[in-house]
Wavefront OBJ file of the C-alpha trace (Angstrom):
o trace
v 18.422 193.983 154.670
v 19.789 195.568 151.868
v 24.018 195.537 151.796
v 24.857 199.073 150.598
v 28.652 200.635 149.914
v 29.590 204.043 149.343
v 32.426 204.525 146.833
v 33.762 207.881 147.608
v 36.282 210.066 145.495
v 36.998 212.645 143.855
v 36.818 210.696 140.487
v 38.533 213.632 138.260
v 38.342 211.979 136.134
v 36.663 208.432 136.509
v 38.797 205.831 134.945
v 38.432 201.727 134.251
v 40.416 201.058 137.634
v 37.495 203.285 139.555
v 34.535 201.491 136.973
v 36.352 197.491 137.808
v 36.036 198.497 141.631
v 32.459 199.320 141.064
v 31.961 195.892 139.155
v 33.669 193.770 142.050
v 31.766 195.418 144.079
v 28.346 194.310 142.911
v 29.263 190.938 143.337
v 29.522 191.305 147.218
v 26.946 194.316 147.709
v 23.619 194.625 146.465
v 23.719 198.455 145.862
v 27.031 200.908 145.072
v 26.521 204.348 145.563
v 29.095 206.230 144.145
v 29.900 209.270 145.866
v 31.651 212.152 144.122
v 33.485 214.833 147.068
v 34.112 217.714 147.298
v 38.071 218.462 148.517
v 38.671 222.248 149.326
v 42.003 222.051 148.491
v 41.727 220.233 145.199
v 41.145 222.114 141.899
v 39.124 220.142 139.815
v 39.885 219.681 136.321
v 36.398 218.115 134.997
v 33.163 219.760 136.721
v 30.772 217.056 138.731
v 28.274 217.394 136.594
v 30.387 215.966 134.055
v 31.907 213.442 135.812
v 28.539 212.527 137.466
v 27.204 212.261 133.965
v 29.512 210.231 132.280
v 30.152 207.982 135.371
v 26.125 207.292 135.007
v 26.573 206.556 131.754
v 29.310 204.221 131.868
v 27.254 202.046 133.791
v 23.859 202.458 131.464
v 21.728 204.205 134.706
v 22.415 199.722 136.075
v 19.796 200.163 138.853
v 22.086 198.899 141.410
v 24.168 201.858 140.817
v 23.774 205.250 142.279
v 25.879 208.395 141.532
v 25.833 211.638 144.018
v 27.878 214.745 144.451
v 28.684 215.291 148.068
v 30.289 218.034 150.393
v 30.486 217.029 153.882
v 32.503 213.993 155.705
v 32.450 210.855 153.881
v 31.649 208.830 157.373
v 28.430 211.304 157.286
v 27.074 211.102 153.968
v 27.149 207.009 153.758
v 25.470 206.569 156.763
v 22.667 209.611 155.693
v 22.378 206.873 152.463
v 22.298 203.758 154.477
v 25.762 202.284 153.420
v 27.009 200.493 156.304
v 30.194 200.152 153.979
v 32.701 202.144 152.447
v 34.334 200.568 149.188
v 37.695 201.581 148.450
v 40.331 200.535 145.963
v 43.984 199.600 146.465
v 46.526 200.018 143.923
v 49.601 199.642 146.173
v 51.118 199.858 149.816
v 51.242 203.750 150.048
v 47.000 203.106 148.917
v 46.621 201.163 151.831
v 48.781 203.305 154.176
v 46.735 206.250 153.828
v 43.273 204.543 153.070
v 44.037 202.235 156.342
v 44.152 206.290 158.561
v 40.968 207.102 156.943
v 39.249 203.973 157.646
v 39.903 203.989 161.363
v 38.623 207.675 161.772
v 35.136 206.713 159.581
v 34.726 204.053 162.298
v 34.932 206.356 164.966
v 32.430 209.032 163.085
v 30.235 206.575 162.680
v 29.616 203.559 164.530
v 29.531 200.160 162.712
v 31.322 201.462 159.627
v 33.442 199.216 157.728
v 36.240 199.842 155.350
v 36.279 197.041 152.402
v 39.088 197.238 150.259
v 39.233 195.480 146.749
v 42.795 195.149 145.664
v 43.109 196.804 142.052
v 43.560 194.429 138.647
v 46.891 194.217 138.123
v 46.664 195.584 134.203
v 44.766 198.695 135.778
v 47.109 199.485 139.020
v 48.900 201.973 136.999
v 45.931 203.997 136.308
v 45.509 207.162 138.271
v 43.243 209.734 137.996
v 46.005 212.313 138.335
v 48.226 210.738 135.348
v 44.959 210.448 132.927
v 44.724 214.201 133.677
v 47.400 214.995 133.630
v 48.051 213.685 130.040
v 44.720 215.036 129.304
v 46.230 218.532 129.683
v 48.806 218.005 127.451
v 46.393 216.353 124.571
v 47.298 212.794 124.957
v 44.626 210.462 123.841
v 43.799 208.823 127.379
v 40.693 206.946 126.143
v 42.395 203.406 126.906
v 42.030 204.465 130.617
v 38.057 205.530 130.605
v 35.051 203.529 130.611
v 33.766 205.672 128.694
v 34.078 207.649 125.412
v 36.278 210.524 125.500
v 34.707 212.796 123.368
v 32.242 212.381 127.049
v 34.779 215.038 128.407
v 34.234 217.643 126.210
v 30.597 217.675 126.001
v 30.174 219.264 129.329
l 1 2 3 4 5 6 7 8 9 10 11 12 13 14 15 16 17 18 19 20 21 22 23 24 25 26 27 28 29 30 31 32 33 34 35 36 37 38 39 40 41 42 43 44 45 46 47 48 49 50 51 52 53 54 55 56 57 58 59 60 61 62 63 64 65 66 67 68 69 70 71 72 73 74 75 76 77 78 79 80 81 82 83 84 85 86 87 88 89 90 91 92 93 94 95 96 97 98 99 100 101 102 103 104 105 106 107 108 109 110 111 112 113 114 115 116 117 118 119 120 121 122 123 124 125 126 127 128 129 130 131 132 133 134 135 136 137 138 139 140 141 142 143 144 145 146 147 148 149 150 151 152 153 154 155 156
């Protein structure tokens, strides 16, 4: 049977500490689908269709890799894919605070659901998606903190 996780975020924008999750998580599941939500009360700042594109691309289409846009519970759309896991970073204790909540709900959603938290790389714990857009905004070069190119981001 194939082992299947579901990496869900928002991913606005994708950076190297999302892409080194994805990585380390090939080595322990077979497949990683990687699940882009949709939060009501977030305003994106990069459509999904950009972010599913250059996420896709930052992996070269690696079969083992899937990329989806979702709207719904996260418990709900793994399971509707298979995953019997749900792949989540760490980058510190207030991570694993709130990630810890989340888990035990998905569990109850949907029997047989596990949680499996990677603890970040230390030299990418300070990345956040909200700093790199943040200094996005403001014109700061924040290509050290994307897998991908940056010019990517403007050729929505």
């Amino acid at each position: 049977m194939e082992r299947i996780a579901f990496f869900p975020g928002s991913f606005d924008p994708f950076t190297k500490g999302h892409a080194d999750i994805v990585e380390r998580g090939l080595k322990l599941f077979d497949q990683v689908i990687i699940g882009i939500g949709t939060n009501p009360a977030k305003k994106r700042h990069f459509s999904l269709e950009l972010m599913e594109k250059v996420i896709k691309g930052a992996f070269n289409d690696d079969a083992r890799i899937r990329v989806v846009n979702y709207d719904d519970l996260t418990a709900n759309v793994a399971r509707d894919y298979g995953a019997k896991f749900l792949l989540r970073g760490l980058r510190n204790t207030t991570d694993f605070e709130y990630e810890n909540t989340i888990a035990q709900v998905n569990r109850q959603i949907v029997e047989g659901l596990e949680t499996v938290f990677l603890i970040t790389s230390p030299s990418l714990a300070p990345i956040s998606s909200t700093i790199v857009r943040e200094l996005h905004s403001y014109g700061v070069d924040v290509s050290d903190y994307l897998p991908y190119p940056l010019e990517s981001l403007t050729s929505d």
